[in-house]
gemmi code that builds the backbone of each chain (N, CA, C; Angstrom):
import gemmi

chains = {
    "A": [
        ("UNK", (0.814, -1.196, 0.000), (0.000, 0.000, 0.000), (0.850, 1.249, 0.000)),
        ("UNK", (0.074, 2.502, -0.333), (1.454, 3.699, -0.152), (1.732, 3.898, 1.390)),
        ("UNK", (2.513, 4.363, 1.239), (3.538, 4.927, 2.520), (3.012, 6.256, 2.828)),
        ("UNK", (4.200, 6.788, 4.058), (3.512, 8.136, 4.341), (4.631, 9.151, 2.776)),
        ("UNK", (3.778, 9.791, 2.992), (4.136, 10.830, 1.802), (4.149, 12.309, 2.726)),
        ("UNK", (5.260, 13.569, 1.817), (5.700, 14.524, 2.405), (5.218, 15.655, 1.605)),
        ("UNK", (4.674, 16.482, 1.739), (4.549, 17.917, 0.489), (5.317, 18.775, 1.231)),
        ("UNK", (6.103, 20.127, 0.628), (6.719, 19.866, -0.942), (8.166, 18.786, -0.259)),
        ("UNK", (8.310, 18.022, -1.495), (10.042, 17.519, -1.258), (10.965, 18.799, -0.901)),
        ("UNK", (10.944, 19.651, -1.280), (11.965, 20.881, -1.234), (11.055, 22.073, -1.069)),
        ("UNK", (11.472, 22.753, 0.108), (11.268, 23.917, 0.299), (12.319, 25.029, 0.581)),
        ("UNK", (12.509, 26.446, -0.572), (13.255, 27.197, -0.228), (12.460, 28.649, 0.372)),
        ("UNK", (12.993, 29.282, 1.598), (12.406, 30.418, 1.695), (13.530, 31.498, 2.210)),
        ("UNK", (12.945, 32.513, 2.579), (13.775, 33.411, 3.003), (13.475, 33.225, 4.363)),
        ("UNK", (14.299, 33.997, 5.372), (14.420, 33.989, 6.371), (13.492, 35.287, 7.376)),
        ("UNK", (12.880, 34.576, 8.152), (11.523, 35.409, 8.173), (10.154, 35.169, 7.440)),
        ("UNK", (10.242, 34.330, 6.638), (9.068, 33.691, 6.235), (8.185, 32.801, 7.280)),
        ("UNK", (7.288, 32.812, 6.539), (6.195, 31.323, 7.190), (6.192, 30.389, 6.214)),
        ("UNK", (6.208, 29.161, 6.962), (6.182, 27.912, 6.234), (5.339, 26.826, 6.647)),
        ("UNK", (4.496, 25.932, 5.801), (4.209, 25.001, 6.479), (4.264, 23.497, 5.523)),
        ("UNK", (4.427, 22.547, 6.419), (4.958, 21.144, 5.694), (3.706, 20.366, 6.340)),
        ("UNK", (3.944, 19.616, 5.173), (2.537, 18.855, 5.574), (2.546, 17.162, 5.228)),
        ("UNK", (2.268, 15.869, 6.256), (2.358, 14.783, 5.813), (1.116, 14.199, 6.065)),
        ("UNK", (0.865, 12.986, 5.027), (0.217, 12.225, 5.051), (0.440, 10.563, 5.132)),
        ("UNK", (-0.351, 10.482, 6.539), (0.276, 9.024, 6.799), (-0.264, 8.054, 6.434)),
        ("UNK", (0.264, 6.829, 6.919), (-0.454, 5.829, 6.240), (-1.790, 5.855, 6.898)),
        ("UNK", (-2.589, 5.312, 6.197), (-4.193, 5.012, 6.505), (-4.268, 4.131, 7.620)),
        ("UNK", (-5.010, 4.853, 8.548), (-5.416, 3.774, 9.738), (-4.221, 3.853, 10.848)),
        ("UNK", (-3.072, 4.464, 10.668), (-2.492, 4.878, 11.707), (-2.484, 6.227, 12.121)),
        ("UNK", (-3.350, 5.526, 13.637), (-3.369, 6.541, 14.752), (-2.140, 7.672, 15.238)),
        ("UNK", (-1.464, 6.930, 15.248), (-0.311, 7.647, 15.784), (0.719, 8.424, 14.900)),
        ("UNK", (1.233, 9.202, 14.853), (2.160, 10.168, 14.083), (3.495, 11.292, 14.401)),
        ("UNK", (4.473, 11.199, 14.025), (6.000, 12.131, 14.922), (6.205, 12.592, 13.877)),
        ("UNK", (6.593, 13.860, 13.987), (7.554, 15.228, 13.316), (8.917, 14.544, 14.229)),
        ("UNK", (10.036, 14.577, 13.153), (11.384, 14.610, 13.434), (12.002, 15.781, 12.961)),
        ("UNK", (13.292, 16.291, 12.990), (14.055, 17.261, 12.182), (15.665, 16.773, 12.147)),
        ("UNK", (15.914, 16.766, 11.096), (17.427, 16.109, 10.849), (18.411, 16.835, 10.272)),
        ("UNK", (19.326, 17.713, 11.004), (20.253, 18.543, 10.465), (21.254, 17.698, 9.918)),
        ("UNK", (22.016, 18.288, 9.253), (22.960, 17.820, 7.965), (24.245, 17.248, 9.519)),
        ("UNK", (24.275, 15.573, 9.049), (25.785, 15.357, 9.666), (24.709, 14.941, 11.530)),
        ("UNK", (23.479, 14.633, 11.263), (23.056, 14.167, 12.511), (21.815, 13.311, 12.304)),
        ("UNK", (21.504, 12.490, 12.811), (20.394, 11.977, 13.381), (19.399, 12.869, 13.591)),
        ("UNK", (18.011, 11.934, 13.285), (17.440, 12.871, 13.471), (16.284, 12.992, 14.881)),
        ("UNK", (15.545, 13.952, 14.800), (15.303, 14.428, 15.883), (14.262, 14.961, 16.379)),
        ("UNK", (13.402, 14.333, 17.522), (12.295, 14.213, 17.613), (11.646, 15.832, 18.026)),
        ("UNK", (10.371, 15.953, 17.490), (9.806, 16.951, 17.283), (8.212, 17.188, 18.336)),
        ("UNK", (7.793, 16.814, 17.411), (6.264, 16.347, 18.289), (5.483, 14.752, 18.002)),
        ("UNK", (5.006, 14.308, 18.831), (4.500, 12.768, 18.812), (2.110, 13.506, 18.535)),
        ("UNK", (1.322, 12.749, 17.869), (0.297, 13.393, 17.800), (-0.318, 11.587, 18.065)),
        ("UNK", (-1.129, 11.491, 18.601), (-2.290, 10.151, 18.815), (-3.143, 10.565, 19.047)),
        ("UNK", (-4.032, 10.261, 17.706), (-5.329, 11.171, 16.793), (-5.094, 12.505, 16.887)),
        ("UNK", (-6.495, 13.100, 17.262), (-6.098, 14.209, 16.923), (-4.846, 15.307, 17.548)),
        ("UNK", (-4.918, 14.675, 18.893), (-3.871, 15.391, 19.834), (-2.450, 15.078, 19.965)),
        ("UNK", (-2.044, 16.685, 20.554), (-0.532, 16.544, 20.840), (-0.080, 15.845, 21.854)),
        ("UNK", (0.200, 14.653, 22.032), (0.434, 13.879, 23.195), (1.806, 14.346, 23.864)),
        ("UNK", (2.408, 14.595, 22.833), (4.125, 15.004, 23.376), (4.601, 15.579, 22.402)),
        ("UNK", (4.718, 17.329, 22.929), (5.242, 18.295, 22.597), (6.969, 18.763, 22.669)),
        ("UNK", (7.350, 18.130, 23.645), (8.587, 18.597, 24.291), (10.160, 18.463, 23.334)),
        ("UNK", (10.060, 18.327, 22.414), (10.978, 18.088, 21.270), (10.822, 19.510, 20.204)),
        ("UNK", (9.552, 20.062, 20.124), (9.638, 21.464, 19.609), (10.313, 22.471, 20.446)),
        ("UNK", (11.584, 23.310, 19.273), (12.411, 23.959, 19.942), (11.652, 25.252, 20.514)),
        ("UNK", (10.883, 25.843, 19.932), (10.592, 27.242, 20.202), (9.423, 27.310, 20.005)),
        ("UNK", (8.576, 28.231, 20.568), (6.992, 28.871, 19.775), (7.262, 29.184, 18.423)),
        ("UNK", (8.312, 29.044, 17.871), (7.781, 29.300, 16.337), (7.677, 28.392, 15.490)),
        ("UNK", (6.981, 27.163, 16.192), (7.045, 25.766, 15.877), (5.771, 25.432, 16.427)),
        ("UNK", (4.802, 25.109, 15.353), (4.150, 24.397, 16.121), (3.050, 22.925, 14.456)),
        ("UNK", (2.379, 22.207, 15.029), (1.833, 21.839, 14.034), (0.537, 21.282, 14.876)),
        ("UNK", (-0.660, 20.921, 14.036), (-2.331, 20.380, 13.655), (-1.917, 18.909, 12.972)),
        ("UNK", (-3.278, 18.823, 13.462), (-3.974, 17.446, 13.230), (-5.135, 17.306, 13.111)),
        ("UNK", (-5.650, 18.175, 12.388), (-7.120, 18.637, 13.077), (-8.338, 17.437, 12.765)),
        ("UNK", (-7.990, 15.957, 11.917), (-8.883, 14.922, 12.045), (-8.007, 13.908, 12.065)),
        ("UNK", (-6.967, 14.249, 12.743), (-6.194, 12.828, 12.798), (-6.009, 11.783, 12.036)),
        ("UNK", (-5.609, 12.581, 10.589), (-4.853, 11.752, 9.728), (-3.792, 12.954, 9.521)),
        ("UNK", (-3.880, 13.672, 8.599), (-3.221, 14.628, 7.587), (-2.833, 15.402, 9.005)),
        ("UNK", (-1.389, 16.375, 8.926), (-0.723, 17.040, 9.610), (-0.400, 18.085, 8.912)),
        ("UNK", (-0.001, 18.709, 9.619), (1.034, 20.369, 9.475), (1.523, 20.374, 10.131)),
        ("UNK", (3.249, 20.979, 10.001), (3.832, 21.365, 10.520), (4.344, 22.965, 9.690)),
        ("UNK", (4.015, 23.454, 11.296), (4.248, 25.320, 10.941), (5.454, 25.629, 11.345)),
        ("UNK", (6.290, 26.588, 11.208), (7.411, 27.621, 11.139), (6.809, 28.982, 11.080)),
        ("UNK", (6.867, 29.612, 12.097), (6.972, 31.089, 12.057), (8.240, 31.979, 11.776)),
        ("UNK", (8.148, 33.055, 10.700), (9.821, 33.532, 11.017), (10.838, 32.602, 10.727)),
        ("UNK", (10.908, 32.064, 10.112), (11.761, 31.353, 9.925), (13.462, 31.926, 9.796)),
        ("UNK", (14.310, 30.854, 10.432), (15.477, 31.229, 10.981), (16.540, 30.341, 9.903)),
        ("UNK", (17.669, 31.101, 9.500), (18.799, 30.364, 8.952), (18.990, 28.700, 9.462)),
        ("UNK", (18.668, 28.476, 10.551), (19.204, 27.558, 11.594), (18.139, 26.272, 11.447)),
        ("UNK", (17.003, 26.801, 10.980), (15.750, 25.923, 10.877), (16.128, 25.083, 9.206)),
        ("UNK", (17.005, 25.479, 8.558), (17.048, 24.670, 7.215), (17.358, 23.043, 7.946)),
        ("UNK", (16.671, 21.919, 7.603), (16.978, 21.220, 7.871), (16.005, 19.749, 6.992)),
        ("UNK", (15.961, 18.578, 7.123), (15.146, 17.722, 6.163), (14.027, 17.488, 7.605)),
        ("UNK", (13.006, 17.819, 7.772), (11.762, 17.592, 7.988), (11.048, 16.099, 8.156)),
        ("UNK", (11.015, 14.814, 8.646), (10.662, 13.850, 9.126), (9.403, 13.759, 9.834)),
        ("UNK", (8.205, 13.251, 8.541), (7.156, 12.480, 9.420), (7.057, 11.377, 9.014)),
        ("UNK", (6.629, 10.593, 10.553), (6.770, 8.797, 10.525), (4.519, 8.751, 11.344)),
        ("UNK", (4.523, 7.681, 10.672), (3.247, 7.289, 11.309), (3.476, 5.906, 11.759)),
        ("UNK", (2.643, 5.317, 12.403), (2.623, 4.007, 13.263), (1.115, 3.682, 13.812)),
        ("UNK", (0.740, 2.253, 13.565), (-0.579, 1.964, 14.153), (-0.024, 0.915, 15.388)),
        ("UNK", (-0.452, 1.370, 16.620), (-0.235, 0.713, 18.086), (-0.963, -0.539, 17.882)),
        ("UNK", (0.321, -1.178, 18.405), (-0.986, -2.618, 19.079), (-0.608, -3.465, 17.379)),
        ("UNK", (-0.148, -3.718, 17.036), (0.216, -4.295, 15.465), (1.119, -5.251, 15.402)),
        ("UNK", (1.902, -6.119, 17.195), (3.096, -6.730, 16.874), (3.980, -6.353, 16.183)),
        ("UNK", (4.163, -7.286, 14.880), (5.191, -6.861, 14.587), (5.777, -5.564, 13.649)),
        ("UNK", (4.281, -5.386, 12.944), (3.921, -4.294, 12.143), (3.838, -3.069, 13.080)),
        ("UNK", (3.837, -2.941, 14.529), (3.647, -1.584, 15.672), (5.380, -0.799, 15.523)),
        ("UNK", (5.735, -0.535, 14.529), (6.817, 0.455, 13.987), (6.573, 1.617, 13.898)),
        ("UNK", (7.542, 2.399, 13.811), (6.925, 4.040, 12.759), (7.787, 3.515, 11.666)),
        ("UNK", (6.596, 3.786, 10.084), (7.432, 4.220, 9.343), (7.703, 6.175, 8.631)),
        ("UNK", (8.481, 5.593, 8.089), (9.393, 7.005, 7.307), (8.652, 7.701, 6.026)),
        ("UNK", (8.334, 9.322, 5.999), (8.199, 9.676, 4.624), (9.634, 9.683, 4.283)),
        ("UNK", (9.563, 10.380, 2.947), (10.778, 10.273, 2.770), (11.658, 12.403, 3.060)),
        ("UNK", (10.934, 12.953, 3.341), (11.043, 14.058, 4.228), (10.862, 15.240, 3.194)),
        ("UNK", (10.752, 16.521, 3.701), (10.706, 17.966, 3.290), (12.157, 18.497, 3.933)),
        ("UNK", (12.719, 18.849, 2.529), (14.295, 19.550, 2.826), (13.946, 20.915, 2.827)),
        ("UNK", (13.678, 21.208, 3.753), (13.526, 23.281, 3.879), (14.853, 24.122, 4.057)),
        ("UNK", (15.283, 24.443, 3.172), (16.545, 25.866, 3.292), (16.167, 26.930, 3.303)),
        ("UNK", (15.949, 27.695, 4.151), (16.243, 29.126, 4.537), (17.164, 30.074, 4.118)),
        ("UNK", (16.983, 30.824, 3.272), (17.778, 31.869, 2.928), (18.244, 33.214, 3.404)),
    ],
    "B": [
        ("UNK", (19.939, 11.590, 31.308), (18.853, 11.996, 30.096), (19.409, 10.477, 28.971)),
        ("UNK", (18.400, 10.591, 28.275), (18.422, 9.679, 27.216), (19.052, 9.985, 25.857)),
        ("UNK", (20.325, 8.892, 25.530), (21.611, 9.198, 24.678), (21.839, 8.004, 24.185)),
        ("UNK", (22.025, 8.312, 22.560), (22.457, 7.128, 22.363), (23.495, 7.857, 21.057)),
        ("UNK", (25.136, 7.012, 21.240), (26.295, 7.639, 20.959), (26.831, 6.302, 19.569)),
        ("UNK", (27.392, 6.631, 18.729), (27.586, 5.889, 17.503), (29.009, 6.542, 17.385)),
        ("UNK", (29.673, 5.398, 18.100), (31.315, 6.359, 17.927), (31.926, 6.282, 16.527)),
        ("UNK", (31.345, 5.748, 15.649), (31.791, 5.810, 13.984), (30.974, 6.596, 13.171)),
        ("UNK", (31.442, 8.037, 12.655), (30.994, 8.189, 11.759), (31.294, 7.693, 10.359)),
        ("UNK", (32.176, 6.835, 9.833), (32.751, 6.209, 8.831), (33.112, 5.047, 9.064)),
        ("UNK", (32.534, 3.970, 8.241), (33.243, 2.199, 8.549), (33.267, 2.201, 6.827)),
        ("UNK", (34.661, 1.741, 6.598), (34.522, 0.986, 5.421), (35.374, -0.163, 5.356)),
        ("UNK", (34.642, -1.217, 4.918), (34.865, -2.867, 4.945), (35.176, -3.468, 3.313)),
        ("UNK", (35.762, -4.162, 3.069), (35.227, -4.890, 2.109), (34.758, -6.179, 1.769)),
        ("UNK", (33.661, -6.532, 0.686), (32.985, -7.111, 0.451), (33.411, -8.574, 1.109)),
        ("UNK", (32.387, -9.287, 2.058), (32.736, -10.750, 2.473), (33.605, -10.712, 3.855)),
        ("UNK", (33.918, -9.603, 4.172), (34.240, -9.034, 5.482), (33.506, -8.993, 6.734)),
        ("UNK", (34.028, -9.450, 8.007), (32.845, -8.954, 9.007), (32.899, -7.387, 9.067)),
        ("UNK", (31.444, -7.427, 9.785), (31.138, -5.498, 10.248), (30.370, -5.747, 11.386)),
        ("UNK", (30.790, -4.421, 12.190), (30.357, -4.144, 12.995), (30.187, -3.006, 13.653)),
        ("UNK", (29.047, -2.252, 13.603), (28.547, -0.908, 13.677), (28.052, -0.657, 15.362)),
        ("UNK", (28.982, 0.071, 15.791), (28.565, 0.043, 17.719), (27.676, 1.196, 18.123)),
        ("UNK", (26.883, 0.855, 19.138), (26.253, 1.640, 19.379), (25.932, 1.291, 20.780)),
        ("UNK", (26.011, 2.920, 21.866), (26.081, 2.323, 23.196), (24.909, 3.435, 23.894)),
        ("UNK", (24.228, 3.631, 24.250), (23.276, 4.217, 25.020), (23.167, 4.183, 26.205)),
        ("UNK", (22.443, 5.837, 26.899), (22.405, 5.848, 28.313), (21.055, 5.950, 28.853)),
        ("UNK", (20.586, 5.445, 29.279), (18.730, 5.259, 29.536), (18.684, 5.325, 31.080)),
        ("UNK", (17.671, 5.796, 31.730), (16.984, 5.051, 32.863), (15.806, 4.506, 32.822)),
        ("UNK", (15.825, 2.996, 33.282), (14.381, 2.220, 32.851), (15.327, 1.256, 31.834)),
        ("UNK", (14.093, 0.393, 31.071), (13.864, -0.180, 30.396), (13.825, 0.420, 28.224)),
        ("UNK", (14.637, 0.389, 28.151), (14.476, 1.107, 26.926), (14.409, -0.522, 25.794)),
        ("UNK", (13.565, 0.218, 24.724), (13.770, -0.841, 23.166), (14.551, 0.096, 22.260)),
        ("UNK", (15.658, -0.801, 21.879), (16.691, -0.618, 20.726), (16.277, -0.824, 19.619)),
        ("UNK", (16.998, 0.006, 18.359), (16.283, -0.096, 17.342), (17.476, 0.122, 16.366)),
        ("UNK", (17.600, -0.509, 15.076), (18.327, -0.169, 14.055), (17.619, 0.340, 13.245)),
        ("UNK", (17.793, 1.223, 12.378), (17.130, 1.979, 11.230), (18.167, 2.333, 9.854)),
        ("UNK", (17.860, 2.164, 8.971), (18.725, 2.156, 7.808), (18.419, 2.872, 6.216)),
        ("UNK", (19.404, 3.931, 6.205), (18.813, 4.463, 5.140), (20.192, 4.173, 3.925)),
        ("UNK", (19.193, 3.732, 2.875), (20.014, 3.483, 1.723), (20.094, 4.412, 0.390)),
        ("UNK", (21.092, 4.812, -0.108), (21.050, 5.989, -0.840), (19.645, 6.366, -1.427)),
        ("UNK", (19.403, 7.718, -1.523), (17.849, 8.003, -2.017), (16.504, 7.119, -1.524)),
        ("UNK", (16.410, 6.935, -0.853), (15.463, 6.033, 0.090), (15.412, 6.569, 1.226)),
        ("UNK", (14.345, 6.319, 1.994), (13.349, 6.681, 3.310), (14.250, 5.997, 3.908)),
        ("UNK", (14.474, 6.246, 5.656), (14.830, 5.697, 6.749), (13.639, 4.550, 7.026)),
        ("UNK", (14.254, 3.674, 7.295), (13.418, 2.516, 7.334), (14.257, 1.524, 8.726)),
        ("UNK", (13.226, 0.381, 8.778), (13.526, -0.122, 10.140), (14.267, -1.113, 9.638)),
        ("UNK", (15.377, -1.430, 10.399), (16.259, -2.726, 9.882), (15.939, -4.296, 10.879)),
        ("UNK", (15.859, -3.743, 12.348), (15.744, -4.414, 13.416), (15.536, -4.112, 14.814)),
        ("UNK", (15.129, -4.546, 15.753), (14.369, -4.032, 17.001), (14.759, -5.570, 17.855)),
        ("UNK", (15.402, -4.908, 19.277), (15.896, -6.310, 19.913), (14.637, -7.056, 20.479)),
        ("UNK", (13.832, -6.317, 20.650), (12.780, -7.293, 21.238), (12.327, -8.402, 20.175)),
        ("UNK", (12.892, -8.584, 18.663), (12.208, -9.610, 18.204), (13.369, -10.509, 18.186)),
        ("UNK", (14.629, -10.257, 18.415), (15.488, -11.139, 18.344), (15.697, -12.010, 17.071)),
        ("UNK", (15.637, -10.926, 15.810), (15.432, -11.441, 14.217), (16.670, -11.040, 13.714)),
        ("UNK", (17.079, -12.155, 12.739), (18.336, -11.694, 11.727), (17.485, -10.883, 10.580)),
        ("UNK", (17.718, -9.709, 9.801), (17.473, -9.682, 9.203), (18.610, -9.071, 8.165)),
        ("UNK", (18.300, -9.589, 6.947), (19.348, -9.369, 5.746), (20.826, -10.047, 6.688)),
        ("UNK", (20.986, -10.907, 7.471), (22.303, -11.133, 7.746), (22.573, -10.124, 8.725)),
        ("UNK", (22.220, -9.611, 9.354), (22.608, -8.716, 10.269), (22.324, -9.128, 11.538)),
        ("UNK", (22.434, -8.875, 12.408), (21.516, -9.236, 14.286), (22.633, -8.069, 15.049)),
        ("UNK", (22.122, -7.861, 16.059), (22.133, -6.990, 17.027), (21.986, -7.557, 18.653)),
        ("UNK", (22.446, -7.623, 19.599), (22.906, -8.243, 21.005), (22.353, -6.948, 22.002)),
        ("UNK", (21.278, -7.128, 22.698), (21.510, -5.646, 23.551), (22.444, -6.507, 24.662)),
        ("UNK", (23.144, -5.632, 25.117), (23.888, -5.983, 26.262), (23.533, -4.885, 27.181)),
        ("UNK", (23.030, -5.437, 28.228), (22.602, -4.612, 29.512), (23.498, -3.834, 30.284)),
        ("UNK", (24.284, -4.629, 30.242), (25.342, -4.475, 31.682), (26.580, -3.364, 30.867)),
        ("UNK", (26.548, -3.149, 29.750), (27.830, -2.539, 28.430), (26.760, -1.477, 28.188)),
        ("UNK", (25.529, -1.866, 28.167), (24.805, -0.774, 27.734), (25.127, -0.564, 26.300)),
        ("UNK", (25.366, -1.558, 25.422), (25.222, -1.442, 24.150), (24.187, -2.496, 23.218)),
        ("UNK", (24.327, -1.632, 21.872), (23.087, -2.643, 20.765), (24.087, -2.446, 20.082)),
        ("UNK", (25.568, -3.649, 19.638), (26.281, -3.134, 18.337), (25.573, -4.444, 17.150)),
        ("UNK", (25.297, -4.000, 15.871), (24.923, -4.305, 14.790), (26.422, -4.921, 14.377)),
        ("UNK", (25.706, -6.077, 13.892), (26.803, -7.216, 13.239), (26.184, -8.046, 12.187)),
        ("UNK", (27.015, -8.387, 11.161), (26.520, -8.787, 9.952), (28.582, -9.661, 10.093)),
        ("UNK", (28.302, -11.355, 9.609), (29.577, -11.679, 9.284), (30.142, -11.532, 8.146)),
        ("UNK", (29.431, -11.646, 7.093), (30.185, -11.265, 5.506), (29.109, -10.022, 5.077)),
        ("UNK", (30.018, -8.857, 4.781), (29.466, -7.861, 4.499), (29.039, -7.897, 2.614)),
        ("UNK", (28.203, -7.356, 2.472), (27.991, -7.380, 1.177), (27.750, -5.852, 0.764)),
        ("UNK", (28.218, -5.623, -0.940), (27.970, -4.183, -1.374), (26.547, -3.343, -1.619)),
        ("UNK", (25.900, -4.273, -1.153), (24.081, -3.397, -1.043), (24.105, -3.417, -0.029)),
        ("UNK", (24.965, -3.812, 1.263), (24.890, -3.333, 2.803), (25.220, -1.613, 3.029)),
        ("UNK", (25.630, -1.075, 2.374), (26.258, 0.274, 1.850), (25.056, 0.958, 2.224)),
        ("UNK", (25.315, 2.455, 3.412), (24.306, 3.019, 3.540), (24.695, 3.559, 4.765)),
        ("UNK", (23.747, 4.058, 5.513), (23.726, 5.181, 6.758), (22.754, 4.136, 7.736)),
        ("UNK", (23.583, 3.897, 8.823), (22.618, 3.104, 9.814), (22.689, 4.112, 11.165)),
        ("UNK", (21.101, 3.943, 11.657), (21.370, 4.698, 13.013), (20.564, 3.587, 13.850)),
        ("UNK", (21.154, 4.345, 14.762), (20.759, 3.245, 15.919), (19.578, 4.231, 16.838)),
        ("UNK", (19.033, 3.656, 17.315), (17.492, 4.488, 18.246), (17.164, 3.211, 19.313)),
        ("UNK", (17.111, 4.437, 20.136), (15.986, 3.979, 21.321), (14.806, 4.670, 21.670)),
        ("UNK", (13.871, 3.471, 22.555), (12.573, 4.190, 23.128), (12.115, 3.993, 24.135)),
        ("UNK", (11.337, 4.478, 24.930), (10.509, 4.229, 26.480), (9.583, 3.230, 25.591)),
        ("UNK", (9.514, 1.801, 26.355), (8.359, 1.168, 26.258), (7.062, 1.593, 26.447)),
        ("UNK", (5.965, 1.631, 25.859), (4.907, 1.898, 26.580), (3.833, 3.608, 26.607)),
        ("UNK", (5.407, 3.996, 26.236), (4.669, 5.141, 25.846), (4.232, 6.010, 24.671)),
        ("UNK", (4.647, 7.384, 24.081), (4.466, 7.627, 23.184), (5.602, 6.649, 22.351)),
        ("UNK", (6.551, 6.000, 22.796), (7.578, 5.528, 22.023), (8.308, 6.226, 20.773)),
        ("UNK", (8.782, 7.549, 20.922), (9.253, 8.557, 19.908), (10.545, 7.622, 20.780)),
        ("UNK", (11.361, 8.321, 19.438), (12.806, 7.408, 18.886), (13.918, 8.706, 19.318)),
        ("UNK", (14.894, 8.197, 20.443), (16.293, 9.054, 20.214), (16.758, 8.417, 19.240)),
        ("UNK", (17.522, 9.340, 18.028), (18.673, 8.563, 17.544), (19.920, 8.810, 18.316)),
        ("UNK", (21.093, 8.116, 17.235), (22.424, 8.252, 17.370), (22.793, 9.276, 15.969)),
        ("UNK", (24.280, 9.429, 15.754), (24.332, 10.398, 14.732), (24.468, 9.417, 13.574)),
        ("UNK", (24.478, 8.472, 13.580), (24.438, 7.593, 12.168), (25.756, 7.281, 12.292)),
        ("UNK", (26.523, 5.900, 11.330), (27.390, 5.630, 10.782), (27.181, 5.331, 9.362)),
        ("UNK", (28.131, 6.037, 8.911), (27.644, 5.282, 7.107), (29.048, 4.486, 6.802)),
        ("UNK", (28.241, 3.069, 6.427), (28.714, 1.617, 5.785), (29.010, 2.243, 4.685)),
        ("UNK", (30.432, 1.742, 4.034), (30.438, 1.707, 2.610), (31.158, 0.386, 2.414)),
        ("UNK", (31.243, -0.516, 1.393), (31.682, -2.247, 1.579), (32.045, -2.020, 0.220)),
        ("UNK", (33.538, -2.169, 0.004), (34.280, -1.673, -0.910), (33.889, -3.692, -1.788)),
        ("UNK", (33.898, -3.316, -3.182), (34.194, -4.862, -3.757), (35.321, -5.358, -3.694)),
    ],
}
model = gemmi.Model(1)
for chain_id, residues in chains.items():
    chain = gemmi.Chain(chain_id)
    for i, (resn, *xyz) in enumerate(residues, 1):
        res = gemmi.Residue()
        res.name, res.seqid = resn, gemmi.SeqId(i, " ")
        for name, pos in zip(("N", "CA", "C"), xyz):
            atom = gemmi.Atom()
            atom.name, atom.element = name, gemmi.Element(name[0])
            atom.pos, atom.b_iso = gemmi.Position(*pos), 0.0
            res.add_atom(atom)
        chain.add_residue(res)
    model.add_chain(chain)
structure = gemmi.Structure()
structure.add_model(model)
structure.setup_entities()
């Protein structure tokens, strides 16, 4: 079946912009994480969402970060202002709980945002 | 706090070679280990997870409690083993979001 998918693959903006990235996960999984993966690291957890809510926030760096879920499939992730520092590849994984061996997250394949 | 350290950023082996990609983490509690593997132009994807105690593609992974490591081992390396592996952990039970490590990237010369 498809995977989770990322809009856009590439995003360039200026610095001080608004941005928002948006994934779609697989069907029927509840559960969903924003990662962020700077160049030369692992990447790095963001926000965790199970359905519609933010279950675990504490991985977003700043208020100018935040993202929706508003029917608990499809996501956003927002950028306010965006900062030189925020260019980075963008990671959403979905996962359906309770699945044995299938209870994984998988991987889009991410939104590369550079900041100009 | 929860760390997990990949003291190689570079392994290169060649083909039919053992490998072995270390990875040592600092948890309190009960954590699940995880390999994840991304292969050129391709999604990060799951390679292996100790709780199933599975070879997969020739590879397996040992958590050791007491070392506090998950090192990834494969005995004859092959040239589609080539790629960026990270290693992750998680709290059982809960939201289960993933620390990584900073990756090592395999390259398995012919």
């Amino acid at each position: 079946g498809a995977g989770v998918s990322q809009t856009p693959s590439n995003k360039v903006t200026e610095k001080g912009k608004y941005v928002e990235l948006r994934c779609d996960p697989i069907s029927g999984h509840t559960a969903l994480y924003w990662y962020r993966q700077s160049l030369g690291q692992g990447p790095e957890f963001l926000i965790y969402f199970q359905g519609t809510g933010a279950a675990d926030d504490s991985g977003l760096p700043n208020d100018r970060f935040f993202a929706v879920r508003p029917e608990g499939s499809v996501s956003t992730l927002k950028i306010q202002r965006t900062e030189r520092g925020d260019s980075a590849v963008y990671l959403c994984a979905s996962r359906r709980p309770g699945q044995g061996s299938q209870d994984t997250q998988y991987f889009g394949p991410g939104t590369r945002l550079t900041v100009l | 706090a929860q760390r997990v350290t990949q003291p190689e950023k570079l392994l290169s082996v060649f083909k039919g070679a053992p490998v072995e990609l270390k990875c040592n983490y600092s948890y309190s509690g009960s954590p699940e280990l995880f390999w994840y593997v991304q292969y050129s132009r391709q999604r990060l994807q799951l390679l292996l997870r100790h709780i199933s105690r599975e070879s997969i593609k020739g590879f397996t992974a040992d958590l050791n409690k007491g070392e506090t490591s998950f090192h990834l081992k494969k005995p004859f390396a092959q040239e589609e083993d080539s790629a960026m592996y990270y290693c992750a952990l998680s709290r059982r039970g809960g939201s289960e979001k993933l620390v990584f490590g900073k990756g090592t990237k395999l390259t398995v010369n012919p």
